[in-house]
mmJSON file of the N, C-alpha and C atoms, coordinates in Angstrom:
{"data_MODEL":{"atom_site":{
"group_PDB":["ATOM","ATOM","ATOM","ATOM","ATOM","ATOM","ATOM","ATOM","ATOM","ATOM","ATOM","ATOM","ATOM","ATOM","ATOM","ATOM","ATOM","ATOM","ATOM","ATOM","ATOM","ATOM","ATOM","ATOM","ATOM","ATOM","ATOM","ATOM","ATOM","ATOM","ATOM","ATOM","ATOM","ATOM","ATOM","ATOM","ATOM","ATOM","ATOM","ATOM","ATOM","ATOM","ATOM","ATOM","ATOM","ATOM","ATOM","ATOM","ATOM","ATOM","ATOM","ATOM","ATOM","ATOM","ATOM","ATOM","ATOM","ATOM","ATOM","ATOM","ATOM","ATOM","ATOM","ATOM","ATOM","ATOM"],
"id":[1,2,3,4,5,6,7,8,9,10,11,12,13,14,15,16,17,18,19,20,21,22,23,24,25,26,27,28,29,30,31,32,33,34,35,36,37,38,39,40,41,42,43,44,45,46,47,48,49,50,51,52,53,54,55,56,57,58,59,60,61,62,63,64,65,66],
"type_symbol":["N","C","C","N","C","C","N","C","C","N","C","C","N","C","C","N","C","C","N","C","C","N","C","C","N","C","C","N","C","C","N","C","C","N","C","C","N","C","C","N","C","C","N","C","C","N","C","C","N","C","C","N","C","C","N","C","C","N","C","C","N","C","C","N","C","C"],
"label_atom_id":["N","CA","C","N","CA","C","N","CA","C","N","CA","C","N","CA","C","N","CA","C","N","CA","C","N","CA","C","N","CA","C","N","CA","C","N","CA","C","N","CA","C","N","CA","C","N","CA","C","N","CA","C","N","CA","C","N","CA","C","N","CA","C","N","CA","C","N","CA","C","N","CA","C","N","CA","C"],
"label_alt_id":[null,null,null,null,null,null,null,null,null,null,null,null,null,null,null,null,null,null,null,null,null,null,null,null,null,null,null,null,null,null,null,null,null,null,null,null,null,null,null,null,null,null,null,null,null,null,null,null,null,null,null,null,null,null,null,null,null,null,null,null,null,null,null,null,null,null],
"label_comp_id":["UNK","UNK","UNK","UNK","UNK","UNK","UNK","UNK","UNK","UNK","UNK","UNK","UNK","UNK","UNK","UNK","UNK","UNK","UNK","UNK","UNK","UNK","UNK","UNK","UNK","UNK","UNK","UNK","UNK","UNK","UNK","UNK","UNK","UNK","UNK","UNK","UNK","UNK","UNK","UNK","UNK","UNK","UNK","UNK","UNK","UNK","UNK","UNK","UNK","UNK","UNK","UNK","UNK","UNK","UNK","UNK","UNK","UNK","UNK","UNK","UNK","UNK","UNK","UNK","UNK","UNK"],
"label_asym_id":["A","A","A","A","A","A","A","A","A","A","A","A","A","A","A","A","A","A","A","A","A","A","A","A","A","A","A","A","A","A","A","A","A","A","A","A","A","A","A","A","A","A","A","A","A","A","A","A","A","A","A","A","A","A","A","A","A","A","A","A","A","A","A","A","A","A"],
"label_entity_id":["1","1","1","1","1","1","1","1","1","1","1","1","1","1","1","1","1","1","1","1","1","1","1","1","1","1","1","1","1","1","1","1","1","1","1","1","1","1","1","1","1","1","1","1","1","1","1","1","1","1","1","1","1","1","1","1","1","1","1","1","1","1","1","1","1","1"],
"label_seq_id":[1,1,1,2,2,2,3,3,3,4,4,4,5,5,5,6,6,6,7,7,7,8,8,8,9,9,9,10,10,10,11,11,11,12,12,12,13,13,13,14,14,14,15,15,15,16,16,16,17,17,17,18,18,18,19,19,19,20,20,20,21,21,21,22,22,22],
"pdbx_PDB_ins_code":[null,null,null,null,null,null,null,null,null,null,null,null,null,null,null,null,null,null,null,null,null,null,null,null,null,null,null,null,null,null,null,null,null,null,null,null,null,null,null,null,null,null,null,null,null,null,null,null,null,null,null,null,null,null,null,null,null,null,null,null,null,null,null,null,null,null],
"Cartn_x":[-14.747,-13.484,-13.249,-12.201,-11.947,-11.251,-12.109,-12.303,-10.532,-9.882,-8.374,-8.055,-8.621,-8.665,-8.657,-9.265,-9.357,-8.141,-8.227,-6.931,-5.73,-5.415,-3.892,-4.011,-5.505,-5.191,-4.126,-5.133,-4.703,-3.29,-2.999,-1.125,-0.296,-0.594,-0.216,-0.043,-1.028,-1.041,0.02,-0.393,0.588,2.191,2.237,3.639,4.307,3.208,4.011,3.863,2.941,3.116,4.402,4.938,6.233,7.427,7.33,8.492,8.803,7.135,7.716,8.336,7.343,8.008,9.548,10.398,11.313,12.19],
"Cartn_y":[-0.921,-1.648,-1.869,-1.679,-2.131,-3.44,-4.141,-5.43,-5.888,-6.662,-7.536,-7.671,-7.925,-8.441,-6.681,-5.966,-4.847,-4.155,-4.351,-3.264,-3.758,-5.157,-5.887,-4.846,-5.093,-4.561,-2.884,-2.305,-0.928,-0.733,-1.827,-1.663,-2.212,-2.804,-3.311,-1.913,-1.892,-0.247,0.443,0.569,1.58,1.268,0.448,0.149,-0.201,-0.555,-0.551,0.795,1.652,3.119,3.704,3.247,3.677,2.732,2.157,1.249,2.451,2.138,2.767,4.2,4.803,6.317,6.221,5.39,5.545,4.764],
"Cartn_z":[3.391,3.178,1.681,1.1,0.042,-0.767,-1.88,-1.84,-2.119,-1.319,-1.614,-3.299,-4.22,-5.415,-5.725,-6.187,-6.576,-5.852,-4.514,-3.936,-4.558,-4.486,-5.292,-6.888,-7.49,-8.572,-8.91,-7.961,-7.847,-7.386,-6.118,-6.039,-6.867,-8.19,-9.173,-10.131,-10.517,-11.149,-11.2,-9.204,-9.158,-9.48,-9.083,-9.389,-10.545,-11.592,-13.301,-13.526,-12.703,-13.596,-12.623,-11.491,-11.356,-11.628,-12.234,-12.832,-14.16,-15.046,-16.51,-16.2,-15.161,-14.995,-14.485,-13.562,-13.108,-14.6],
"occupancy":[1.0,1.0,1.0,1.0,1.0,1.0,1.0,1.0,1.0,1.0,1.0,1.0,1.0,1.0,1.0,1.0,1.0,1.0,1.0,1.0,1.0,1.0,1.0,1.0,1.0,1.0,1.0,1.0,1.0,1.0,1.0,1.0,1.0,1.0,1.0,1.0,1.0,1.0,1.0,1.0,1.0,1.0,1.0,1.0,1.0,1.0,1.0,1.0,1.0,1.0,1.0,1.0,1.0,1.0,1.0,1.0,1.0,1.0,1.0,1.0,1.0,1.0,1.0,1.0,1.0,1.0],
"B_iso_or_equiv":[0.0,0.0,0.0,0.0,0.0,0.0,0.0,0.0,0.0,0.0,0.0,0.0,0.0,0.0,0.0,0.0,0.0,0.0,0.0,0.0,0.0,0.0,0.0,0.0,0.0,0.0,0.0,0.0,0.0,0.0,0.0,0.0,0.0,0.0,0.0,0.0,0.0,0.0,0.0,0.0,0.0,0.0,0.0,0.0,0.0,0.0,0.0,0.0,0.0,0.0,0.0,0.0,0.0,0.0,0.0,0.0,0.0,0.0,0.0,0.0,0.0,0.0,0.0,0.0,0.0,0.0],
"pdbx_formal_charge":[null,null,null,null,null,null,null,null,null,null,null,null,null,null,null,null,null,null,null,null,null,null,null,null,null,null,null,null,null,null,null,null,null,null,null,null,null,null,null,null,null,null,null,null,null,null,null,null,null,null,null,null,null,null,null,null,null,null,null,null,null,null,null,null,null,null],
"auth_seq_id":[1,1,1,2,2,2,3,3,3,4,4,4,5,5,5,6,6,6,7,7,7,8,8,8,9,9,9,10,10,10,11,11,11,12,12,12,13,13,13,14,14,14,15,15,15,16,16,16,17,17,17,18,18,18,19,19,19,20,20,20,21,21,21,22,22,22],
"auth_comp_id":["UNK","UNK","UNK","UNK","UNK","UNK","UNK","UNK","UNK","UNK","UNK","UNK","UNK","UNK","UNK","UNK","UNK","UNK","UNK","UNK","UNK","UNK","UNK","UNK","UNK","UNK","UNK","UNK","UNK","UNK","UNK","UNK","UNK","UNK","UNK","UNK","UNK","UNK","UNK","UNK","UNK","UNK","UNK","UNK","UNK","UNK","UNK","UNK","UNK","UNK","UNK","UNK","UNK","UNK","UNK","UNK","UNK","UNK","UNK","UNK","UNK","UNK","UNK","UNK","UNK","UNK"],
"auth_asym_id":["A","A","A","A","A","A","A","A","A","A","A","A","A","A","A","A","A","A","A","A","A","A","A","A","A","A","A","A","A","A","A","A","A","A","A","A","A","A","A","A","A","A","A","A","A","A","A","A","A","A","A","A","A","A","A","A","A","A","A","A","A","A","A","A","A","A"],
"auth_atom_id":["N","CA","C","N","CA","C","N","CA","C","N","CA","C","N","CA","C","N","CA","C","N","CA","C","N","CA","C","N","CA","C","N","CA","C","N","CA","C","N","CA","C","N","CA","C","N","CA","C","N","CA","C","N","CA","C","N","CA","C","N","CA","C","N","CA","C","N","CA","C","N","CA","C","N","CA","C"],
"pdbx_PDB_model_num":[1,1,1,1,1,1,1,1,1,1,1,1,1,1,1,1,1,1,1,1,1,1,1,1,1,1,1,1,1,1,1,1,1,1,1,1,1,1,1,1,1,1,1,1,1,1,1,1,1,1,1,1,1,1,1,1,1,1,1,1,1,1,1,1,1,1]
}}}
């Protein structure tokens, strides 16, 4: 399972690296 705190991190990520890209 992957840990809540780390996964938020990673869907965070992802989503400023598609903000800046869009």
């Amino acid at each position: 399972l992957i840990d809540t705190k780390k996964g938020r991190i990673e869907i965070l990520n992802k989503d400023m690296i598609m903000k800046e890209l869009w």
